[in-house]
C-alpha positions in Angstrom: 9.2 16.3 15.2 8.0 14.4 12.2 10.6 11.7 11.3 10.7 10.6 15.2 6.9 10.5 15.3 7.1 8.4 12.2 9.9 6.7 14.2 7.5 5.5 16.6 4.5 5.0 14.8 6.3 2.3 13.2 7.5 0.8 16.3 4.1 0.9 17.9 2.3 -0.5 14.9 5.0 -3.4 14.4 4.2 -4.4 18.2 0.5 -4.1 18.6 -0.8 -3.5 15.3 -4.8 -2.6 14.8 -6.5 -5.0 17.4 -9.8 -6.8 15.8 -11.9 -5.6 19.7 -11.1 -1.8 18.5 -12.0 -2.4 14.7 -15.4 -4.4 16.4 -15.7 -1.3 18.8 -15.2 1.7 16.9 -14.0 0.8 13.3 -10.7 2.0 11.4 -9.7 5.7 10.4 -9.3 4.0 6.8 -13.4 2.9 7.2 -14.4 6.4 8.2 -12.6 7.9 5.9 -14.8 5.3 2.8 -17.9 6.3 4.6 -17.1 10.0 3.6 -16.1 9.2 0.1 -19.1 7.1 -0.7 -21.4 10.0 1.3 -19.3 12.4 -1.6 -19.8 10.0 -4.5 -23.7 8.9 -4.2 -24.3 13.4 -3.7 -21.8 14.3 -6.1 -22.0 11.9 -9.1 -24.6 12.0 -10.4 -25.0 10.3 -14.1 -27.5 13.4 -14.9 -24.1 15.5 -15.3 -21.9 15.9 -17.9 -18.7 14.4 -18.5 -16.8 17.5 -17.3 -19.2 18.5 -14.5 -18.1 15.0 -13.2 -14.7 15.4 -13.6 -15.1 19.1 -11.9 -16.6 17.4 -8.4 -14.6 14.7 -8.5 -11.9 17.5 -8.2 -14.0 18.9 -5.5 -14.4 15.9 -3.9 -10.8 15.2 -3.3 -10.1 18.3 -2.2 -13.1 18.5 0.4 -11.4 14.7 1.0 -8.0 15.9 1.6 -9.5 19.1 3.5 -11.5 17.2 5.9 -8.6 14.8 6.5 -5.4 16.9 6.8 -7.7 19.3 9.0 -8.8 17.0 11.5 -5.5 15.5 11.9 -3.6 18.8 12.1 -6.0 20.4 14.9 -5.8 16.5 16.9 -2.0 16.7 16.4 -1.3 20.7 17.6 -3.7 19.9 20.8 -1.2 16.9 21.7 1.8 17.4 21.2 2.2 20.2 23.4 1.4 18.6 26.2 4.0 15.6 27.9 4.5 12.6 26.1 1.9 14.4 23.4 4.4 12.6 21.0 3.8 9.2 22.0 0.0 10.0 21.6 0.2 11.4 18.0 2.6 7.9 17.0 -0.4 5.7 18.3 -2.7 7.4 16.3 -0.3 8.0 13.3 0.3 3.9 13.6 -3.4 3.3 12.3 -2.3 4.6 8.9 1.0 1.9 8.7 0.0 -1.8 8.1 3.3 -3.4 8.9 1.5 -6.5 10.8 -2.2 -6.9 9.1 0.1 -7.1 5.8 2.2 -9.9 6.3 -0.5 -11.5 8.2 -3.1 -11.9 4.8 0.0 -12.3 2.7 0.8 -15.2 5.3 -2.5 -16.5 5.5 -2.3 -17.2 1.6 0.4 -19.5 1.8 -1.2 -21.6 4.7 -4.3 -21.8 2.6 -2.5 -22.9 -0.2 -0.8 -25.7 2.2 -3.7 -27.1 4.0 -6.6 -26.5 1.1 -5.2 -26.4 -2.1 -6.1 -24.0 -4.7 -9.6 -23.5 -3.7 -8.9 -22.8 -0.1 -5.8 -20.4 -1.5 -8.3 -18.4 -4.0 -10.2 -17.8 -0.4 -7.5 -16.5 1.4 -6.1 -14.3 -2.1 -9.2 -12.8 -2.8 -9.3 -10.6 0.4 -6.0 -8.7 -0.4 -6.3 -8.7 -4.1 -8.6 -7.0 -6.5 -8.5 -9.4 -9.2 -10.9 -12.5 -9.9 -9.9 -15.6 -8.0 -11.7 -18.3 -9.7 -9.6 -17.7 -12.8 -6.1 -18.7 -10.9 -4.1 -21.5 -10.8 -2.3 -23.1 -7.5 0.9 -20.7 -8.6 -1.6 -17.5 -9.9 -2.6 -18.0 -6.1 0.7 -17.5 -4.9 2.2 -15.0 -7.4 -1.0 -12.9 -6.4 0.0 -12.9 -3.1 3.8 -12.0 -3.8 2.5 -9.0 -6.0 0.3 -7.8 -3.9 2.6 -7.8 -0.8 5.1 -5.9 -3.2 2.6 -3.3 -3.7 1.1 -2.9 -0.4 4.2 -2.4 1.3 4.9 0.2 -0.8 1.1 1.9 -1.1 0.3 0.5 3.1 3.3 1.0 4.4 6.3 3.2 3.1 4.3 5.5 1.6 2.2 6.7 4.7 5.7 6.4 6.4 7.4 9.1 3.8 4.5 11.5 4.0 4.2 10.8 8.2 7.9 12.0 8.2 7.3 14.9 5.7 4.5 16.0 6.7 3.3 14.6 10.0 -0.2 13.3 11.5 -1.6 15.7 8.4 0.7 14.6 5.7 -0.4 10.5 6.0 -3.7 11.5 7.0 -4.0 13.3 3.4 -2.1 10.4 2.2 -4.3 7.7 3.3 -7.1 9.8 2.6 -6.2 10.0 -1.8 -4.7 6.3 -1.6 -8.3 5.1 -0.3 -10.5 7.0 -2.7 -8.1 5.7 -5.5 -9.2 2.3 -4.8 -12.4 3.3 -4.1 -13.4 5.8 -7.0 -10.2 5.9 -9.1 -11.3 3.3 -11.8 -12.1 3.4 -14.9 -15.9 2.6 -15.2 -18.6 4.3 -16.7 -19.4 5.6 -13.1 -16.5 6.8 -11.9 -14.2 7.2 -15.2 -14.9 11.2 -14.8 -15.4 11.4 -11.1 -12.7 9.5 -9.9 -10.2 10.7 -12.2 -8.6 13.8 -9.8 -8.2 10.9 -7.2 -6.7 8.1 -9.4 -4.1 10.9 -11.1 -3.3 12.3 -7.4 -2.2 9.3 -6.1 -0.5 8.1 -8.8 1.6 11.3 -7.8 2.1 11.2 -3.7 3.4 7.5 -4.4 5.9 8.1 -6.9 9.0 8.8 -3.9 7.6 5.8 -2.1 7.1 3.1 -4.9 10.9 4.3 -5.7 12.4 4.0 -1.9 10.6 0.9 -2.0 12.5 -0.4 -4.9 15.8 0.5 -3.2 14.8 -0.8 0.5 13.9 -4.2 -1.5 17.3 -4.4 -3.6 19.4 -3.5 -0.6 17.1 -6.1 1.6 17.9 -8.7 -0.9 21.8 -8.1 -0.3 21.7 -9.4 3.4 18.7 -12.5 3.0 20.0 -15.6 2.2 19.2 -17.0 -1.4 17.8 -13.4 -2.6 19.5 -12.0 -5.6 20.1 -8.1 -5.5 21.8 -7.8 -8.9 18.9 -9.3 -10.7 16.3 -7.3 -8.2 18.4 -4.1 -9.7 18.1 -5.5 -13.1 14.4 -5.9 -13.1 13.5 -2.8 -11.8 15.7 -0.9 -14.3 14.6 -2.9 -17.4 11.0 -4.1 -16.3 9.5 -1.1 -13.8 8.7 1.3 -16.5 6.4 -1.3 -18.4 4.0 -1.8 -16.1 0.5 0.1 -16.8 0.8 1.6 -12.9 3.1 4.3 -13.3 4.5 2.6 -9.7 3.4 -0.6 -8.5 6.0 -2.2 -11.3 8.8 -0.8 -9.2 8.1 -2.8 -5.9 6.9 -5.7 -8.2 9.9 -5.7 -10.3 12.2 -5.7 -7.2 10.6 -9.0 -5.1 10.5 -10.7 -8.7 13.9 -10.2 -9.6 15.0 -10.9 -5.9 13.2 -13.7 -5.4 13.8 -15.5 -9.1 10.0 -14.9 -10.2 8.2 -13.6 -12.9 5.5 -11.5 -11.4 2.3 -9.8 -13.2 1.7 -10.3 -17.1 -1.6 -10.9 -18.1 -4.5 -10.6 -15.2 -8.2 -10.6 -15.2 -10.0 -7.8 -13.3 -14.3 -7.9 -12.9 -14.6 -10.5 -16.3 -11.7 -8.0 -18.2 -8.5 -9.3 -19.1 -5.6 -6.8 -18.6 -2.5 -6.7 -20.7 0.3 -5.8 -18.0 4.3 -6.7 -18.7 5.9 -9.3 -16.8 7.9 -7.9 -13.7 10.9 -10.2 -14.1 12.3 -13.0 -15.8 12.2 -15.6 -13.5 9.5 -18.9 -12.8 6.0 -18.5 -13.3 5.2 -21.3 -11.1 5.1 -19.3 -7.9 5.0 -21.7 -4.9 3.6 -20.9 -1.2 7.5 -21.2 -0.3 7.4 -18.6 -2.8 5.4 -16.4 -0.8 7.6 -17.3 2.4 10.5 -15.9 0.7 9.0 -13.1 0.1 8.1 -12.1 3.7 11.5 -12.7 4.8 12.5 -10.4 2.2 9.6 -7.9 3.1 10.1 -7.9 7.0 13.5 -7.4 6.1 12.9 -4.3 4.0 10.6 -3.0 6.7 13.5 -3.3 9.0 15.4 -1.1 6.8 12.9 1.3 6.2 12.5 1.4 10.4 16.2 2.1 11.0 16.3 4.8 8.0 13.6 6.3 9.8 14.8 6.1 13.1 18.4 7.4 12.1 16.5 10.1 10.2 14.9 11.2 13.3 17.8 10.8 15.8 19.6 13.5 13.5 17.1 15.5 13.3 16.4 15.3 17.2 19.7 15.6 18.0 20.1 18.9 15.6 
């Protein structure tokens, strides 16, 4: 039953997405879930321990994490899908872990920033999807922000939650989302959480090695059917660029918009005052443009198409078998 719940999850989310009244009214599965890792990380890590006792809970921690998570979601899921239309039940739940809509509308959001405000209105608008410090971008730093960071969310927010929902159902993204938060939470490398985080950061840099690769392709064949993207040269940057980047993933998705789209994505970037050394993603234009950015949501909603029909056909097999 998994690939047709993921089926519909996608479906549900791409109409209705996460409505604002329910965040207002009860929150986000992806909020409780950082209540319980920062509830772990204040009783847990603890700068009195050693190095190694740090880096033993943090192991605990995800695995308390993962336990709570996949748990939950595995006694909600065996109580309804037994029951008629249990299915459709599970997919609405399932669709608060998929970010299809809330993606493309912050990526969006950047480009009409950059057109009505400039720069400083654009920095605005970037710096709630992207970890890195606004003040230090330019008008195209702005946008090729934007661009990278809707590569790497529709890989990390969207397919992979999608490949794990299909694998392993309600459990499988549950656990997913659940590893893929604390990474971003926990999983850097500070004098805090260097130690703590580290089973979380080297997890997911594990469940989102399929995805970041499916992405890849779903980009590449996406840029084969919209007008004025460049599939050869989105193959050709993933296979000569990908592999350079420090994330042991997030240069695969990067590498196929840039290469796509004519754009030479991430290279040097400043994170909390630091600067970071990353390869290019692609030989293309630096000067990234808020058309820029609308080319690349064509070629994203485009890609999500394809990754709703591979579902779907995925599940109609299956269903059918």
């Amino acid at each position: 039953m998994s690939a047709p719940l993921a089926f519909l999850s996608l479906l549900i989310e791409l109409t209705f997405g996460y409505p604002d009244r329910i965040v207002r009214a009860i929150g986000h599965p992806v909020i409780w879930i950082g209540k319980l890792i920062s509830v772990l990380d204040v009783r847990l890590n603890r700068s009195a321990y050693s190095h190694s006792a740090r880096k033993a809970l943090g192991v605990l921690a995800l695995f308390l994490l993962a336990l709570v998570s996949g748990g939950v979601a595995g006694i909600v899921q065996s109580l309804l899908l037994p029951i008629t239309g249990g299915i459709f039940l599970v997919a609405v739940l399932a669709s608060t872990l998929i970010a299809q809509r809330s993606l493309a509308s912050h990526v969006a959001a950047v480009a009409r920033a950059v057109e009505s405000g400039g720069v400083s209105d654009g920095r605005i608008a970037v710096s709630m999807i992207v970890g890195r410090d606004p003040d230090r971008l330019d008008e195209a730093g702005v946008c090729r922000a934007a661009i990278e960071s809707l590569a790497e969310n529709f890989s990390d927010g969207i397919v992979a939650p999608t490949f794990w929902l299909t694998l392993g159902g309600l459990p499988g993204a549950a656990i997913y989302k659940t590893v893929n938060t604390a990474d971003s939470m926990i999983g850097h490398k500070t004098d805090r959480h260097g130690a703590f985080g580290w089973a979380s950061a080297r997890f997911d840099d594990l469940i989102n090695l399929p995805a970041s690769r499916l992405t890849a392709l779903l980009v590449i064949v996406a840029a084969a059917i919209v007008p004025g993207a460049n599939p050869v040269e989105a193959w050709r940057s993933v296979w000569r660029d990908a592999k350079s980047h420090r994330s042991p993933n997030a240069g695969w998705p990067e590498a196929a918009f840039a290469g796509a789209l004519g754009l030479s994505l991430a290279g040097p970037r400043h994170y909390g005052g630091q600067l970071t050394t990353d390869a290019p993603m692609g030989r293309g234009k630096r000067d990234a443009t808020s058309d820029d950015i609308r080319r690349a949501l064509k070629l994203y909603w485009m890609a999500d198409a394809l990754l709703i029909l591979l579902v779907g056909l995925i599940g109609f097999l299956i269903w059918h078998g």
